[in-house]
DRENFI-999309 format. One record per residue (C-alpha): residue number from 1; residue in one letter; chain; x, y, z. Coordinates in nm, 4 decimals, always signed. Example, Ala and Ser with C-alpha at 12.3 -4.5 7.8 and 13.67 -1.06 7.14 Angstrom:
DRENFI-999309
- rokol|gudo|marba|xx|yy|zz
- 1|A|A|+1.2300|-0.4500|+0.7800
- 2|S|A|+1.3670|-0.1060|+0.7140
***
This chain:
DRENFI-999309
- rokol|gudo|marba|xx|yy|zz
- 1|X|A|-1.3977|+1.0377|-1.5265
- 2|X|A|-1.1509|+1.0416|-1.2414
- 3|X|A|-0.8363|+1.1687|-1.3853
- 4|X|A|-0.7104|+1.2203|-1.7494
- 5|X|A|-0.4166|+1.0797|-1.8819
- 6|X|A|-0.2267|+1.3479|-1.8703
- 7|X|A|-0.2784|+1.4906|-1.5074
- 8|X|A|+0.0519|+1.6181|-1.3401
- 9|X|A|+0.1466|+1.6869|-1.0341
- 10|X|A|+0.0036|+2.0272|-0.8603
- 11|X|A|+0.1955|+2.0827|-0.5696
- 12|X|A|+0.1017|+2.4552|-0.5543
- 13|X|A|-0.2406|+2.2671|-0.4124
- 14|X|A|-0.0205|+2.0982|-0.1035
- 15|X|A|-0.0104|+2.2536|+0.2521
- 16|X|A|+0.3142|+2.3391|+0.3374
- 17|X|A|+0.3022|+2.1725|+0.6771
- 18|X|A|+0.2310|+1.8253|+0.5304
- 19|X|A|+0.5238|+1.6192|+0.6673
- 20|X|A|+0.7583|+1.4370|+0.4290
- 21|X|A|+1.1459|+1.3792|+0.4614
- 22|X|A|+1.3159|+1.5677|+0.1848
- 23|X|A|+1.4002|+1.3788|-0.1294
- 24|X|A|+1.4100|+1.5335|-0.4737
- 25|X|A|+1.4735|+1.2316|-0.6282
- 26|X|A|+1.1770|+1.0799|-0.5338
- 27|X|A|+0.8975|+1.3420|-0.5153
- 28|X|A|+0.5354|+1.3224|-0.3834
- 29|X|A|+0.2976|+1.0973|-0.5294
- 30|X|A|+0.0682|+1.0482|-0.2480
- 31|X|A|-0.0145|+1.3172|+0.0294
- 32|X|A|-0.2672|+1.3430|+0.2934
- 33|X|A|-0.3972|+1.6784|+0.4615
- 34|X|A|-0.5515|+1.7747|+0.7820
- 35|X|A|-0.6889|+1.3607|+0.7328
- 36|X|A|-0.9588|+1.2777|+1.0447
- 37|X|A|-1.1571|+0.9345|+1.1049
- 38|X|A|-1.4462|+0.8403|+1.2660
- 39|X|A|-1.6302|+0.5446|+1.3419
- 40|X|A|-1.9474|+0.6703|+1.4809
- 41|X|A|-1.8395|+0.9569|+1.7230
- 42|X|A|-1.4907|+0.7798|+1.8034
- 43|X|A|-1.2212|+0.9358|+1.6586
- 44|X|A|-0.9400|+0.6848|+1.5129
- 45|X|A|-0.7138|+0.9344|+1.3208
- 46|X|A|-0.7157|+1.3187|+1.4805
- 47|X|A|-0.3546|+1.3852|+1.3284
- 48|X|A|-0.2423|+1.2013|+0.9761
- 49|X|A|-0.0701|+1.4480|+0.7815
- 50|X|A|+0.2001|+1.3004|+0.4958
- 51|X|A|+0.3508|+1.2923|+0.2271
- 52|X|A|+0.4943|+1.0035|+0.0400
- 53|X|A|+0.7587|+0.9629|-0.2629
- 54|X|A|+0.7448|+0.7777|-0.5212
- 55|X|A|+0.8982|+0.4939|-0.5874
- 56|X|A|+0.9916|+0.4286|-0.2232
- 57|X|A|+0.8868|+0.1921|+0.0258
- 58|X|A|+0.7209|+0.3734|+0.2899
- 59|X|A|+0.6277|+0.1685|+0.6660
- 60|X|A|+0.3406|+0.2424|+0.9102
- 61|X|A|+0.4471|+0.1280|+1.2579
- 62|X|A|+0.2944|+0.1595|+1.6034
- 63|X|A|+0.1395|-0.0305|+1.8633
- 64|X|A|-0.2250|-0.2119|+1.8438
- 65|X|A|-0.5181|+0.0058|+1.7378
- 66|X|A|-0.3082|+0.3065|+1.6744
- 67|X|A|-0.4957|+0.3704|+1.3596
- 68|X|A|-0.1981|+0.2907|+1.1066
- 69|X|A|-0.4338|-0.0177|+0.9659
- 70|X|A|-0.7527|+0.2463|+0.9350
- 71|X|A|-0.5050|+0.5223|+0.7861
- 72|X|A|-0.3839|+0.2918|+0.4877
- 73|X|A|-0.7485|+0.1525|+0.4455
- 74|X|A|-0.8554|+0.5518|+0.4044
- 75|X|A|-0.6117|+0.6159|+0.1118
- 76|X|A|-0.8250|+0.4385|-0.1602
- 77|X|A|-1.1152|+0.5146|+0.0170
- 78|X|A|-1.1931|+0.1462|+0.1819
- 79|X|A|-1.3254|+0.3095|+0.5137
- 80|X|A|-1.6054|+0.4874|+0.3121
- 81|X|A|-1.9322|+0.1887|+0.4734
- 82|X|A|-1.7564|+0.2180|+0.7570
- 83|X|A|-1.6516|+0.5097|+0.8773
- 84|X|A|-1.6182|+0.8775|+0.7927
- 85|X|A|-1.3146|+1.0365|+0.6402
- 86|X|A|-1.2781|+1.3981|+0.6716
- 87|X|A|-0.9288|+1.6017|+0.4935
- 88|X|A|-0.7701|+1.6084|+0.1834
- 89|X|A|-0.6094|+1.2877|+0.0345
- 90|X|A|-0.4088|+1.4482|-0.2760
- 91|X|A|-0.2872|+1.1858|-0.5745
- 92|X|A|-0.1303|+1.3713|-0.8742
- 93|X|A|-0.3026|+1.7106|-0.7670
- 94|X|A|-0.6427|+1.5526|-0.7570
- 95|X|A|-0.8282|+1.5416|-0.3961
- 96|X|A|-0.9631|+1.1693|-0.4072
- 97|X|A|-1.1644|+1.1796|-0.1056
- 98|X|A|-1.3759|+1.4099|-0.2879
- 99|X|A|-1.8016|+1.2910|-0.3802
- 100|X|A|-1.7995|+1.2547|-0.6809
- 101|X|A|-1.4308|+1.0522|-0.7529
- 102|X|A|-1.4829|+0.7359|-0.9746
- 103|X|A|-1.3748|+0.5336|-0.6537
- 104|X|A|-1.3073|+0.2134|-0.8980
- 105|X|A|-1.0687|+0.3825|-1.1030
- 106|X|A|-0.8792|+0.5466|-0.8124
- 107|X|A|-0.8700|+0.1829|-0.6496
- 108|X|A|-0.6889|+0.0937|-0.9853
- 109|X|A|-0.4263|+0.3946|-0.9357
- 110|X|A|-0.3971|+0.3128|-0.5998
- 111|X|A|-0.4215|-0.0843|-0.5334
- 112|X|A|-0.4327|-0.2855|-0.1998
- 113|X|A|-0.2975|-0.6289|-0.1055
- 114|X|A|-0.4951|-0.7358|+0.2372
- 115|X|A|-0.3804|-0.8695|+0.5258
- 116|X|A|-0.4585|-1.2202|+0.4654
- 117|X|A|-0.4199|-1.3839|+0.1024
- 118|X|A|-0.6816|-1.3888|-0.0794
- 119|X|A|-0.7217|-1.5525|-0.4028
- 120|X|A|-1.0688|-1.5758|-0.5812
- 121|X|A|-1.1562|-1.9493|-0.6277
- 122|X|A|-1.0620|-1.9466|-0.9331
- 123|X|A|-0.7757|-2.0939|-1.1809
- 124|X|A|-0.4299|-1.8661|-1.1241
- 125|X|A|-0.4395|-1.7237|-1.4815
- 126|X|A|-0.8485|-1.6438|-1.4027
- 127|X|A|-0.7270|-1.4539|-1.1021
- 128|X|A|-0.5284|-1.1981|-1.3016
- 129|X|A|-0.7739|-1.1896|-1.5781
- 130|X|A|-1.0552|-1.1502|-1.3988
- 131|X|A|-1.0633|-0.8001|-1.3359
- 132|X|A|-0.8690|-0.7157|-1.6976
- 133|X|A|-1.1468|-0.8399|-1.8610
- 134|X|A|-1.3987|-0.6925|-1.6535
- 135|X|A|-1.2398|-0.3734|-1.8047
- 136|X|A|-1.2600|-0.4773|-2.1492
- 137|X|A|-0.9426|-0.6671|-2.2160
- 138|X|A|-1.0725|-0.9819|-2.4120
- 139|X|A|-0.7641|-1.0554|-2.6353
- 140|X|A|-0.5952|-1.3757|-2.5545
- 141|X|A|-0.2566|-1.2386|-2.6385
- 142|X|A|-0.2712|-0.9599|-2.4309
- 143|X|A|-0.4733|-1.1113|-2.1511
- 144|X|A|-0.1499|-1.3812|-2.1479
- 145|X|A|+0.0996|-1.1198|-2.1737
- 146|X|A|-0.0505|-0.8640|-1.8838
- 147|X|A|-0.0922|-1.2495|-1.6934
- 148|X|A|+0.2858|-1.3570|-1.7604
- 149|X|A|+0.4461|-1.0338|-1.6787
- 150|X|A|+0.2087|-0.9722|-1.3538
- 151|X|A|+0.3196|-1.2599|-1.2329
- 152|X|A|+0.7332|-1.2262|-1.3195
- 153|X|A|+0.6711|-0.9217|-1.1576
- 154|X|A|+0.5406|-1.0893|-0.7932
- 155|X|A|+0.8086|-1.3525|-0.8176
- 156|X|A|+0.6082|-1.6323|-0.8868
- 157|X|A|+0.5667|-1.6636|-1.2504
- 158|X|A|+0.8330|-1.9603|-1.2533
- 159|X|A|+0.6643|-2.1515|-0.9598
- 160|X|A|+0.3272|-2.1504|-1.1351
- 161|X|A|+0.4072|-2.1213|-1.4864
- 162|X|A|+0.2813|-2.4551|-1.5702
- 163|X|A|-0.0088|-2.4698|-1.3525
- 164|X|A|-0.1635|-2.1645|-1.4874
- 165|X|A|-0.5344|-2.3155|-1.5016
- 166|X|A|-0.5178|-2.4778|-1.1763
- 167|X|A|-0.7059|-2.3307|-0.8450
- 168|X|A|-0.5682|-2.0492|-0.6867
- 169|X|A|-0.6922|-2.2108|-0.3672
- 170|X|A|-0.4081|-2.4754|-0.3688
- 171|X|A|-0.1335|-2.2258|-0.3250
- 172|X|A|+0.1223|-2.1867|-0.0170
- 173|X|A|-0.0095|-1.9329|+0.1958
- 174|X|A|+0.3200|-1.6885|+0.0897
- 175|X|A|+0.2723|-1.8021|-0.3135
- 176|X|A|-0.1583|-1.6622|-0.2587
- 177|X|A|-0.0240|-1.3716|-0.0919
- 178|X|A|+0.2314|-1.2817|-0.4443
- 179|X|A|-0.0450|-1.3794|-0.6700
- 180|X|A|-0.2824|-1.1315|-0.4753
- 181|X|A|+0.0027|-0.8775|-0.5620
- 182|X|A|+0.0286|-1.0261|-0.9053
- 183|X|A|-0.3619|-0.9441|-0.9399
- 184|X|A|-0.3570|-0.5918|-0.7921
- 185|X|A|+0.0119|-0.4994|-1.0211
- 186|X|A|-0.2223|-0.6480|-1.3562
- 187|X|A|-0.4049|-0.3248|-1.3514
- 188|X|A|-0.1350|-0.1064|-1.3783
- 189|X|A|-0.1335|+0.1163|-1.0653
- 190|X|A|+0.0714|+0.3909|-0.9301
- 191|X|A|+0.0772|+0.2879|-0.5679
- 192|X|A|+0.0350|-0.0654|-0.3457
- 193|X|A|-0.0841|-0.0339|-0.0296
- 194|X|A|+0.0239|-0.3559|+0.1453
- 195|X|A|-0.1584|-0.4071|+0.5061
- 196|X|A|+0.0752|-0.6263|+0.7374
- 197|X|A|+0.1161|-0.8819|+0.4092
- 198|X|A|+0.3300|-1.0933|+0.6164
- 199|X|A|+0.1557|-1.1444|+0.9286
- 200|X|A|-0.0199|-1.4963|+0.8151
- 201|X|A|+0.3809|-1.6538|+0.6884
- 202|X|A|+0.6622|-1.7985|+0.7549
- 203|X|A|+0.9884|-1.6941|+0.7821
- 204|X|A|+1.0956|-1.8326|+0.4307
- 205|X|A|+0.7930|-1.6928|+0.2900
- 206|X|A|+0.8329|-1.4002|+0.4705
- 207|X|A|+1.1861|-1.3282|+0.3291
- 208|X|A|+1.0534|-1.4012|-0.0586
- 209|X|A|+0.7509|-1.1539|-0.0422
- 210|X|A|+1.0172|-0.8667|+0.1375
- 211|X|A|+1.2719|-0.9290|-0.1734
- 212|X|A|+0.9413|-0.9108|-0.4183
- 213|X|A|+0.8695|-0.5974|-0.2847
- 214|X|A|+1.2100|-0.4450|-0.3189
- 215|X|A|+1.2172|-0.5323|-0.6541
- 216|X|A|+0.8530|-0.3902|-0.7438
- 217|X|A|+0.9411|-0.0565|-0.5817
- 218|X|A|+1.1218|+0.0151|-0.8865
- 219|X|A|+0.7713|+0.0308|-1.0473
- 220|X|A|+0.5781|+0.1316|-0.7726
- 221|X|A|+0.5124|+0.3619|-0.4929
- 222|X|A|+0.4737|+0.1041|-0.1878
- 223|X|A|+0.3118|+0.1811|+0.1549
- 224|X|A|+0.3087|-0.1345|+0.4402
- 225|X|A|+0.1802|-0.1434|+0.7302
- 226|X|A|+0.3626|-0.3497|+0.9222
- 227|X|A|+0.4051|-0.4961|+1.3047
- 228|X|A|+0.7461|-0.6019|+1.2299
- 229|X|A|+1.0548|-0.3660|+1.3212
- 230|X|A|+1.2863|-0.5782|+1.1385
- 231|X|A|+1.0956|-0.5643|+0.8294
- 232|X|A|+1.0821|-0.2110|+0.8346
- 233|X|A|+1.4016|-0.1865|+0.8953
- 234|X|A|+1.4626|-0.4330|+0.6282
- 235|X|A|+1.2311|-0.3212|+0.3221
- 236|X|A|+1.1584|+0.0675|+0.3855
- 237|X|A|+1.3261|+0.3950|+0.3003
- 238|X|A|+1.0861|+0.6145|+0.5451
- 239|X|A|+0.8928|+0.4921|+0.8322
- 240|X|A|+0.5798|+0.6611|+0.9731
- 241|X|A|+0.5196|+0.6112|+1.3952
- 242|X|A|+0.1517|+0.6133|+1.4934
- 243|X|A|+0.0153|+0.6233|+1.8469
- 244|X|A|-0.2813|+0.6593|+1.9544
- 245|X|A|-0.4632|+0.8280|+1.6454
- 246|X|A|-0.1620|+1.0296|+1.5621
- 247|X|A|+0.1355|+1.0437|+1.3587
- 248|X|A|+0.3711|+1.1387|+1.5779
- 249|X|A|+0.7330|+1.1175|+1.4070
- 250|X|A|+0.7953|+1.1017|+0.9948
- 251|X|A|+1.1727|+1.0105|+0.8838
- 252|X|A|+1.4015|+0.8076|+0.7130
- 253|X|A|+1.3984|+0.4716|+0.8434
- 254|X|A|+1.7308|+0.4898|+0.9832
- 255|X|A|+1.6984|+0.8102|+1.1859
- 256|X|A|+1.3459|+0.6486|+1.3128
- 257|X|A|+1.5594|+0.3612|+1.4175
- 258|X|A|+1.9185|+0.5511|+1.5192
- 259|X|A|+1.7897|+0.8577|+1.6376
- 260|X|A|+1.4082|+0.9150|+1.6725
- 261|X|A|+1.3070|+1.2774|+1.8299
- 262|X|A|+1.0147|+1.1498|+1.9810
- 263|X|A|+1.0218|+0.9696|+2.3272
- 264|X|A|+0.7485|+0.7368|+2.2456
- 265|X|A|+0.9048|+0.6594|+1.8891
- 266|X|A|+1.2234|+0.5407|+2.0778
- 267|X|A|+1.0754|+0.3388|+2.3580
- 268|X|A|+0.8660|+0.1458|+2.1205
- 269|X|A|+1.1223|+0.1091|+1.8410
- 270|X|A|+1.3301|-0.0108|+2.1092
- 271|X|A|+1.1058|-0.2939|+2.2741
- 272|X|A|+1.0272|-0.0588|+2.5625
- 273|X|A|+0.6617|+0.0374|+2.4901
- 274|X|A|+0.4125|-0.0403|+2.7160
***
């Protein structure tokens, strides 16, 4: 088993030096301690220490291979072929970068929408389905109502609604990339980890997934990496600055943006990096 149902919160188990902007509205879901990456003997994350709240839209920024794409991929454990992953990463008290984690069910807790869409080639509703019945979901009322409100939920539910058994395939590139949410949102997770989501669209399509994810935020605990400063200025209540391997500044988006402390966070926020 990887967690029971009833699991709560142990923050006595958090570091105090764990960096997250104080909100006690919105308290940690997701935290990550004294966090290190390697591929080989390269080291692509030497500092990563955060915390993020729940039910907030948290952004990565930074320049090119600053190691914000290989710290999201770390939090449910997708760098584990590929490289190794030292540290804590804490989820509702319970270190999931331990051995002997059920890494499928934490994936379900903690869900991930790629880069690029991409749909199985299969019909829309099969999409959804897919991994519900994989789990043991065979009903065809509940199968259709998990389906219907998966897909209200990504915004495109009234696009497709009538074209339910048609290929996924034959989707806009910015209606794939909401029915790849709508798939990861069927199981019922706690957190979305979105990894620059918007990078293959256009500016309409762009705008539609950004107001999808404000809405889902009400449900979810949303972290995006993102190469966009508008859209993180946009979409995000806290923004995290890498550079280099590092996390150097943690805040509320608008004091990353208005006032950053950091040097380096205000050069590159400000188009002066590099």
């Amino acid at each position: 088993m990887f967690l029971s149902n009833d699991i709560t919160q142990n923050t006595e188990m958090l570091d105090r030096h764990v960096v997250q902007p104080a909100d006690p509205q919105h308290p940690t879901i997701l935290s990550t301690e004294d966090l290190h990456v390697y591929y080989g003997k390269k080291e692509a994350i030497a500092e990563g220490d955060l915390r993020f709240a729940s039910n907030q839209i948290t952004a990565l920024i930074g320049p090119s291979g600053s190691g914000k794409s290989t710290f999201l991929r770390s939090l449910n454990r997708m760098n584990d072929r590929i490289a190794t992953v030292t540290g804590r990463i804490m989820y509702r008290g319970v270190d999931i970068n331990q051995p002997d984690i059920d890494v499928y069910e934490m994936r379900r807790r903690v869900g991930m929408v790629f880069q690029r869409p991409n749909p199985f080639a299969k019909s829309i509703y099969d999409n959804i389905a897919f991994a519900l019945r994989l789990r043991g979901v065979t009903d065809k009322h509940a199968l259709d109502e998990i389906v219907e409100t998966s897909l209200k939920q990504a915004a495109l539910w009234n696009q497709v609604k009538d074209d339910l058994n048609k290929s996924a395939l034959a989707l806009s590139g910015g209606q794939a990339q909401r029915l790849c949410i709508a798939r990861a949102i069927a199981v019922k997770p706690d957190i979305l980890l979105l990894d620059e989501p918007a990078s293959a669209l256009d500016p309409v399509s762009t705008s539609q997934l950004e107001d999808t994810l404000l809405e889902l935020k009400q449900h979810y605990s949303i972290i995006i990496v993102t190469h966009n400063m508008q859209q993180a200025g946009r979409i995000s209540e806290y923004t995290a600055f890498f550079n280099q391997g590092r996390v150097l500044e943690y805040d509320t988006t608008s004091h990353i943006f208005t006032n950053p402390q950091v040097q380096v966070t205000s050069d590159y926020v400000s188009g002066n990096f590099g």
